[in-house]
N, CA, C and O atoms as a DFTB+ gen file, in Angstrom:
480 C
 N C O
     1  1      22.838      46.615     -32.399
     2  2      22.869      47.429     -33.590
     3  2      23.406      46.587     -34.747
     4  3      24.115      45.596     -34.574
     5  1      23.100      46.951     -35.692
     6  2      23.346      45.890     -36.940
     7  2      24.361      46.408     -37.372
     8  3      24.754      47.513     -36.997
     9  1      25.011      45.607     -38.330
    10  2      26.110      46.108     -39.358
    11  2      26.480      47.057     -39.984
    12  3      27.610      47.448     -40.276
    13  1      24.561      47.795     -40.396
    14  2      24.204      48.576     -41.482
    15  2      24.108      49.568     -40.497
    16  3      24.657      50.623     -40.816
    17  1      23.649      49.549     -39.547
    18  2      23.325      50.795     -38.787
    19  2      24.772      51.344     -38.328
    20  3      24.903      52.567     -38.371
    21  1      25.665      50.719     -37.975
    22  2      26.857      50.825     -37.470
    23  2      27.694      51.779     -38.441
    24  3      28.165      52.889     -38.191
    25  1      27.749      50.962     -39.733
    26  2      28.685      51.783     -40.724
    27  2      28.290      53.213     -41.090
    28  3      29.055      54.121     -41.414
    29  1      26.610      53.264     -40.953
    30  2      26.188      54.286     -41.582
    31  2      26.549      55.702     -40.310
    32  3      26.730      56.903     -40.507
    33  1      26.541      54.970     -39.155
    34  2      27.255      56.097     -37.854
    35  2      28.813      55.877     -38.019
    36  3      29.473      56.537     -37.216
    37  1      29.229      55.425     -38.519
    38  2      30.669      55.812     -38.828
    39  2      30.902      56.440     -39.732
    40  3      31.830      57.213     -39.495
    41  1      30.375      56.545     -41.073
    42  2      30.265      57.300     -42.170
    43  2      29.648      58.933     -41.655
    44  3      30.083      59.989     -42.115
    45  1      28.646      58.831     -40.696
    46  2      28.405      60.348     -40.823
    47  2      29.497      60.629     -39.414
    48  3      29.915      61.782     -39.513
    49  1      29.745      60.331     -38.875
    50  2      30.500      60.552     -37.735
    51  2      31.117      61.941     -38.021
    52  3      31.423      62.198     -39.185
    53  1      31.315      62.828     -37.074
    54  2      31.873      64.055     -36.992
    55  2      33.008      64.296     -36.105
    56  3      32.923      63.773     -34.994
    57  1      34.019      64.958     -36.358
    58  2      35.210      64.885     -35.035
    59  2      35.275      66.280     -34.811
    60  3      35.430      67.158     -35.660
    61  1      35.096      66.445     -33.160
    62  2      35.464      67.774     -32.425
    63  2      37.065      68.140     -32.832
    64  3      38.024      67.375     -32.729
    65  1      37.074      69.744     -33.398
    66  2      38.424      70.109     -33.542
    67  2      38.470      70.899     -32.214
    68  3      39.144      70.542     -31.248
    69  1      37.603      72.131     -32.256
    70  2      37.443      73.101     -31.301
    71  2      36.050      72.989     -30.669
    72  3      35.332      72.002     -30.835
    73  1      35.590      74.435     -29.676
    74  2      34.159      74.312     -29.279
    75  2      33.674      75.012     -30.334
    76  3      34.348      75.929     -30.802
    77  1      32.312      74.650     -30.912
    78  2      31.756      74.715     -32.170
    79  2      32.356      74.778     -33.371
    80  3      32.028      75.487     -34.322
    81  1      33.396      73.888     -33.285
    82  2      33.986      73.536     -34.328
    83  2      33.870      72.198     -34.801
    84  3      33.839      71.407     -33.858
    85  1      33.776      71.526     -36.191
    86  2      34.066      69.887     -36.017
    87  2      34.538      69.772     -37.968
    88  3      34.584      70.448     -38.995
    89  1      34.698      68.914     -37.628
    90  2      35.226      68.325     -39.310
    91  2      34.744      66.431     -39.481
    92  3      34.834      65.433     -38.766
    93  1      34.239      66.747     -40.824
    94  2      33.597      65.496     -41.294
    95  2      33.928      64.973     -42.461
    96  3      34.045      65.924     -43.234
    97  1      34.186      63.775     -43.123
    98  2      34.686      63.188     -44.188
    99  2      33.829      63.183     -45.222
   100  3      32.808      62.550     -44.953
   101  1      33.850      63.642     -46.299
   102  2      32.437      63.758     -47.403
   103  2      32.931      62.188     -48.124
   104  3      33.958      61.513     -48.202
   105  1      31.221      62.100     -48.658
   106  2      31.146      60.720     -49.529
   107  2      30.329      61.398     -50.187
   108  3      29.360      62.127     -49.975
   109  1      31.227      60.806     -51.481
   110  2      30.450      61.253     -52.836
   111  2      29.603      59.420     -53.644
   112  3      28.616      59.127     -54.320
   113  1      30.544      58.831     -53.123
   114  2      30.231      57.225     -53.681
   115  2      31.809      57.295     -54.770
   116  3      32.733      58.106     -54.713
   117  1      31.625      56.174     -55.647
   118  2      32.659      55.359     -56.160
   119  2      32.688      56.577     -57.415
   120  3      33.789      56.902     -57.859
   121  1      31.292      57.298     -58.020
   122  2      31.323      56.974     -59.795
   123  2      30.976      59.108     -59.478
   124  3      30.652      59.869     -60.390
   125  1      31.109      59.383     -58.528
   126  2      31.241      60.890     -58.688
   127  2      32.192      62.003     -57.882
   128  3      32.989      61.771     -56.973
   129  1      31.936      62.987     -58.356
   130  2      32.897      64.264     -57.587
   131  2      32.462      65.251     -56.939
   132  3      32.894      66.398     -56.819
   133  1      31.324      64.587     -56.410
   134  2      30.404      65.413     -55.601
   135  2      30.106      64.926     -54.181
   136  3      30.433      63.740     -54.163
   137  1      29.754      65.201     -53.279
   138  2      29.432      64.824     -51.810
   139  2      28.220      64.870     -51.895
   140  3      27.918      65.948     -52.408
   141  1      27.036      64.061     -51.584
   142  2      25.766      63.475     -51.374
   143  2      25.325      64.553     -50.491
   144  3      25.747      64.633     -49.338
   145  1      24.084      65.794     -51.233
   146  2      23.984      67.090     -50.445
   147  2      23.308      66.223     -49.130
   148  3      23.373      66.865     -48.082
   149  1      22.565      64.648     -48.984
   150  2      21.815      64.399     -47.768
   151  2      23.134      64.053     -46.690
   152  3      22.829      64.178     -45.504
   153  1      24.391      63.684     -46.936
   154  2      25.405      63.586     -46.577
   155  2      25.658      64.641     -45.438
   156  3      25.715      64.536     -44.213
   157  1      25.821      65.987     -46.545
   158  2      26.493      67.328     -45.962
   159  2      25.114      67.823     -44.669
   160  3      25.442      68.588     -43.761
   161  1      24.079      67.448     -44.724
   162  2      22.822      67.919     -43.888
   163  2      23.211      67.069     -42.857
   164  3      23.552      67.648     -41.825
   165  1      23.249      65.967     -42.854
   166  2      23.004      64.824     -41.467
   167  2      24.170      64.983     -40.953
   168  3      24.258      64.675     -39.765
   169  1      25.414      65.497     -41.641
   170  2      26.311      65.781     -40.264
   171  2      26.811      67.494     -40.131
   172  3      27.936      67.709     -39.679
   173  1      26.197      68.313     -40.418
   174  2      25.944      69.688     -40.272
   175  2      24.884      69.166     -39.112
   176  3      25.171      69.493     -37.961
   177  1      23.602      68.330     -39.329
   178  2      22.767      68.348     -38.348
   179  2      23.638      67.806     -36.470
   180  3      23.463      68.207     -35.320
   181  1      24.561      66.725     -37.122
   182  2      25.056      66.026     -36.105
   183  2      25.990      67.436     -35.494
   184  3      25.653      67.776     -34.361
   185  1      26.669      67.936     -35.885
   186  2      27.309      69.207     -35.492
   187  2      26.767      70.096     -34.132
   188  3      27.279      70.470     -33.076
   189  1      25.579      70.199     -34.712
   190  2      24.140      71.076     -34.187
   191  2      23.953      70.214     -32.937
   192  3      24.045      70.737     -31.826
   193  1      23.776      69.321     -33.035
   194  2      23.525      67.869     -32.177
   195  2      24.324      68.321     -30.903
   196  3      23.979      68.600     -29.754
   197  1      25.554      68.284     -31.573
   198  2      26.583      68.153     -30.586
   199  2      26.895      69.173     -29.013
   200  3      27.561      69.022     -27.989
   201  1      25.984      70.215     -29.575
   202  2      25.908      71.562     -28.648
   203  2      24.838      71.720     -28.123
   204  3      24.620      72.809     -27.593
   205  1      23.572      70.427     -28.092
   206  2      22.257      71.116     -27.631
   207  2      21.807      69.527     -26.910
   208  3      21.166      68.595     -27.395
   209  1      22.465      69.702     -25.524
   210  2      22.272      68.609     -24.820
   211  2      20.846      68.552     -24.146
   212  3      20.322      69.369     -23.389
   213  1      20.260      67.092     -24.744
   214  2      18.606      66.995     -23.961
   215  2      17.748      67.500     -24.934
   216  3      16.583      67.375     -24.556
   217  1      17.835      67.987     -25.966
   218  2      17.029      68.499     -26.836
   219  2      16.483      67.868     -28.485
   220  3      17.427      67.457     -29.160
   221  1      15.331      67.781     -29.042
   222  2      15.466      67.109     -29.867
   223  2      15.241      68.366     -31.018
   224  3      14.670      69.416     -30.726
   225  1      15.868      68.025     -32.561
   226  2      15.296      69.021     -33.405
   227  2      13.832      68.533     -33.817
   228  3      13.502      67.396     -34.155
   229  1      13.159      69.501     -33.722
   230  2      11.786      69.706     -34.470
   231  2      12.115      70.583     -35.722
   232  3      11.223      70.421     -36.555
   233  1      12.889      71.284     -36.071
   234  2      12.776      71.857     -37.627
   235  2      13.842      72.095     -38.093
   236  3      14.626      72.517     -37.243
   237  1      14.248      72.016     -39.094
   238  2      15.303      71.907     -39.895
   239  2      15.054      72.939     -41.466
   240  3      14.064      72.941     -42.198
   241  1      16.177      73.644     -41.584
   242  2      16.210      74.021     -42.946
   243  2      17.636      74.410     -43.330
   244  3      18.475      75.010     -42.658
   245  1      17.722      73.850     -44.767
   246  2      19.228      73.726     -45.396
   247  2      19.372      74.224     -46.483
   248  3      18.698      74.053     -47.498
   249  1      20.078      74.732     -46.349
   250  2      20.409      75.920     -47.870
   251  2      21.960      75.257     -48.801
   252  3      23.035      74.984     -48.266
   253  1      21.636      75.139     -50.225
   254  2      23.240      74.332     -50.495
   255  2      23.690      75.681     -51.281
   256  3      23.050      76.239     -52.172
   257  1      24.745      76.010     -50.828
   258  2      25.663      76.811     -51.571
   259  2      26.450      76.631     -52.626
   260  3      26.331      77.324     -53.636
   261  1      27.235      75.789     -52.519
   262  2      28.197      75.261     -53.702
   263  2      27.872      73.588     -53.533
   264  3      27.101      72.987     -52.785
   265  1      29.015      73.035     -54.787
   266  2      28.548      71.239     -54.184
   267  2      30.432      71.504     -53.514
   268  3      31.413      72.234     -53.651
   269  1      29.958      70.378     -52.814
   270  2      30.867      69.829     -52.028
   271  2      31.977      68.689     -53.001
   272  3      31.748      68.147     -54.083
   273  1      33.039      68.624     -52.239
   274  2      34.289      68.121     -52.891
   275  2      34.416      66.789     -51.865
   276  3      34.771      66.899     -50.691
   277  1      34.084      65.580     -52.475
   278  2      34.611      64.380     -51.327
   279  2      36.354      64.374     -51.353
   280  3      36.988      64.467     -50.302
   281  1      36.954      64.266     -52.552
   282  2      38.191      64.371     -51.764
   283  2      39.178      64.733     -50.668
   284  3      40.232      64.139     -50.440
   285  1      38.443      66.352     -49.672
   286  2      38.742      66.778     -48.840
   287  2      37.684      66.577     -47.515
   288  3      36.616      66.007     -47.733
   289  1      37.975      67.019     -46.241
   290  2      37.369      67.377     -45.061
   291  2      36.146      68.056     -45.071
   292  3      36.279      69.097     -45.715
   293  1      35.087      67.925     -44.664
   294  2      34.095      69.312     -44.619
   295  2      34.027      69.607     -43.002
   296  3      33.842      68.781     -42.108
   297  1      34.275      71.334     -42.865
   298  2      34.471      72.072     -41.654
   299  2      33.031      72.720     -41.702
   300  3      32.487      73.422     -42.554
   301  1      32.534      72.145     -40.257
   302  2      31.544      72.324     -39.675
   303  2      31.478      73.587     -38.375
   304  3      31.710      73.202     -37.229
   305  1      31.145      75.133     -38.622
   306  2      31.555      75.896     -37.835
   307  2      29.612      76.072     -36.969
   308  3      28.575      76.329     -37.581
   309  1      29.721      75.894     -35.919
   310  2      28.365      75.935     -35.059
   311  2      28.580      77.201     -34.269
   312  3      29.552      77.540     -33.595
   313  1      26.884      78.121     -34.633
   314  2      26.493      78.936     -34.083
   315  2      25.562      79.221     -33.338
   316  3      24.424      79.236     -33.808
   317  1      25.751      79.479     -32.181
   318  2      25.122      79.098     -30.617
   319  2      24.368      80.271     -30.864
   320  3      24.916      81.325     -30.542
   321  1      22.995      80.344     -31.469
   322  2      22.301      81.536     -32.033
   323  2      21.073      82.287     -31.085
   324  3      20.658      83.436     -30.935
   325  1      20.714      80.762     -30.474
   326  2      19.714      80.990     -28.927
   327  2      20.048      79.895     -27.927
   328  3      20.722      78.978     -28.395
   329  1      19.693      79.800     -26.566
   330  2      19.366      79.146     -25.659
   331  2      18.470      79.406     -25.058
   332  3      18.945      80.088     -24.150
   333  1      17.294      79.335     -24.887
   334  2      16.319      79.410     -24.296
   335  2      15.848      78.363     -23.267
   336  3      16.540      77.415     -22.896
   337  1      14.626      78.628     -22.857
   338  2      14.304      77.735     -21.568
   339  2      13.824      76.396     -22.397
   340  3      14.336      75.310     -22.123
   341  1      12.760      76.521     -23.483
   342  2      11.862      75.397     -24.111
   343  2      12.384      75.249     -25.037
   344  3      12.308      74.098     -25.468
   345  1      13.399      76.504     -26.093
   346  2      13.827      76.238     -27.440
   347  2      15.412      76.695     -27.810
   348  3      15.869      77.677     -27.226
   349  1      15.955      76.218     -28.452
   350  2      17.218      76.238     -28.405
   351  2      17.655      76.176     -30.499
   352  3      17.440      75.256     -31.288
   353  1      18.387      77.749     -30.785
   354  2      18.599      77.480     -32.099
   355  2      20.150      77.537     -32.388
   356  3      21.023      78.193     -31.819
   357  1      20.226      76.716     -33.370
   358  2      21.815      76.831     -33.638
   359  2      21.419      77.183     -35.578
   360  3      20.370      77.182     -36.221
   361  1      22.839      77.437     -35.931
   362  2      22.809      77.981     -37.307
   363  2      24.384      77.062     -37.776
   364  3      25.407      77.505     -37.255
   365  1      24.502      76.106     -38.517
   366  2      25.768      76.034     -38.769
   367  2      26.119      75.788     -40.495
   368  3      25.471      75.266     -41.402
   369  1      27.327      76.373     -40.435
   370  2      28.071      76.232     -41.666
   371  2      28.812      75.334     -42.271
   372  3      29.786      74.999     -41.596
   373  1      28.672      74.586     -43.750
   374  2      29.567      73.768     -43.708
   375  2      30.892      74.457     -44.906
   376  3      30.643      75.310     -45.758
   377  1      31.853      74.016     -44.743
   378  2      33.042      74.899     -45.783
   379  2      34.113      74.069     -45.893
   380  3      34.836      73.498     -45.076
   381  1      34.046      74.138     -47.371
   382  2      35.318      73.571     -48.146
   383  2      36.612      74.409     -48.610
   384  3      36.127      75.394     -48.053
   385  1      37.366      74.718     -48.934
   386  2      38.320      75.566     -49.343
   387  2      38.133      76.760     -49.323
   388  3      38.480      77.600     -50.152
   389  1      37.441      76.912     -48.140
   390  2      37.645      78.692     -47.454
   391  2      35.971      79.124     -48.075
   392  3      35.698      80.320     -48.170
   393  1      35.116      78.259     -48.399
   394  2      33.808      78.945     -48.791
   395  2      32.526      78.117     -48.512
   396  3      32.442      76.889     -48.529
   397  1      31.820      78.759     -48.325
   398  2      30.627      77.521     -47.300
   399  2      30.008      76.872     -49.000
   400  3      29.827      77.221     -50.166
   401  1      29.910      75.938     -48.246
   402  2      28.884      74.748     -49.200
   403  2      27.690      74.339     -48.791
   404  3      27.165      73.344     -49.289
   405  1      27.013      75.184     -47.664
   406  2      26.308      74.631     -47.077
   407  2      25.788      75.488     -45.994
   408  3      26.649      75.781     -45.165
   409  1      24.488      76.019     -45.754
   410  2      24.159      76.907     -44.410
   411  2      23.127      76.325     -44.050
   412  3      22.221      76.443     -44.876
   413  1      22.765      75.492     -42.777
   414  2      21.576      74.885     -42.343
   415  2      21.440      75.746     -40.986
   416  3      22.358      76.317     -40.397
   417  1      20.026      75.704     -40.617
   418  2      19.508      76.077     -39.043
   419  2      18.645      75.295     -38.324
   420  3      17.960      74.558     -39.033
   421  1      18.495      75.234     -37.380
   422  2      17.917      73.647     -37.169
   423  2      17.213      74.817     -35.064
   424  3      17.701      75.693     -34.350
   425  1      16.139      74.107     -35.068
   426  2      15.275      74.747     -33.820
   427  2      15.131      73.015     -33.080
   428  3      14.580      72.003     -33.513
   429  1      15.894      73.286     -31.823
   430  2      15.806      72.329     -30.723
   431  2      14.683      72.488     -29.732
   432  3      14.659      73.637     -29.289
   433  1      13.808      71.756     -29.275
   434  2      12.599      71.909     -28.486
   435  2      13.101      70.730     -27.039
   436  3      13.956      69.853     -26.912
   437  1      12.127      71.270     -26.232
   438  2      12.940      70.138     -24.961
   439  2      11.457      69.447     -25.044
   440  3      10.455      70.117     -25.297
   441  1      11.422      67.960     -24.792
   442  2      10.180      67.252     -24.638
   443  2       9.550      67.413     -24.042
   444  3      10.050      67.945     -23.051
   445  1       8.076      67.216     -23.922
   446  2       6.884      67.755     -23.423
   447  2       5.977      67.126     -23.291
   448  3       5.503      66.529     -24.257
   449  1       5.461      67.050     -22.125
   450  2       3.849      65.876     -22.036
   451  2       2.880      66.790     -22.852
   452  3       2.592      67.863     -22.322
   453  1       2.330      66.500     -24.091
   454  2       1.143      66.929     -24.496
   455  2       0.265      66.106     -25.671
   456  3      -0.006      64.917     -25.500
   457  1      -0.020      66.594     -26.484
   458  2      -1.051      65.855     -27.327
   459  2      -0.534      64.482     -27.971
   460  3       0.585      64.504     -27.459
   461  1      -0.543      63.602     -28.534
   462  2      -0.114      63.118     -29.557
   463  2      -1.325      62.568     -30.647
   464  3      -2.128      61.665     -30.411
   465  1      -1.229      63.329     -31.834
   466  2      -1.145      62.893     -32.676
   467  2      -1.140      61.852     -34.244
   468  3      -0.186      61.802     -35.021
   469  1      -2.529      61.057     -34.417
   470  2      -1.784      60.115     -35.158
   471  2      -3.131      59.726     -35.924
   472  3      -4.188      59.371     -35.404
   473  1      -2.854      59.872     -37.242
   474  2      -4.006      59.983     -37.859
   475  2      -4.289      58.087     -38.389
   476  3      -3.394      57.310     -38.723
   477  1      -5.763      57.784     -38.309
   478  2      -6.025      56.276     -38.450
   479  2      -6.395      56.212     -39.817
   480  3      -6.691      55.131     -40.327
């Protein structure tokens, strides 16, 4: 793994507080006061990740509520919304000072021998 790939999994990295719980460090960069909304998605997604073992996401959708504050933590609360046999949905929240900044849902599929795909 390279340098670049490395930092960029340390930067989104997420830490287990509780079960479906986690907390993540926002980056806004050097010259703002905002958290990078692709930031707040990829580890809301990693969150999601974290509870749906063997499964990959096929769909994603993210809703931004407020902007996000890099100076503080962002709390990642995961909602175990389905488990199914083939599909698996979670819903999670992200929240800054007691108010979400963030509501994504994301649909886990388990892999499958079938078509592929690929236009020439």
């Amino acid at each position: 793994m390279t340098d670049v790939a490395r930092q960029l999994l340390e930067l989104l990295d997420i830490e287990q507080l509780e079960v479906d719980l986690f907390r993540g460090i926002g980056s806004g960069g050097e010259t703002t006061t905002r958290i990078f909304g692709g930031h707040v998605i990829a580890q809301a997604l990693m969150a999601a990740y974290r509870t749906v073992p063997d499964r990959t996401c096929h769909s994603l959708h993210a809703y931004f509520m407020r902007p996000g504050d890099p100076s503080i933590p962002v709390i990642y609360q995961v909602d175990r919304a389905r488990d199914g046999g083939s599909f698996t949905t979670r819903s999670v929240v992200a929240i800054q000072h007691g108010k979400q900044i963030l509501n994504l849902s994301a649909s886990f599929h388990v892999e499958e021998e079938g078509w592929d795909y690929q236009h020439d």
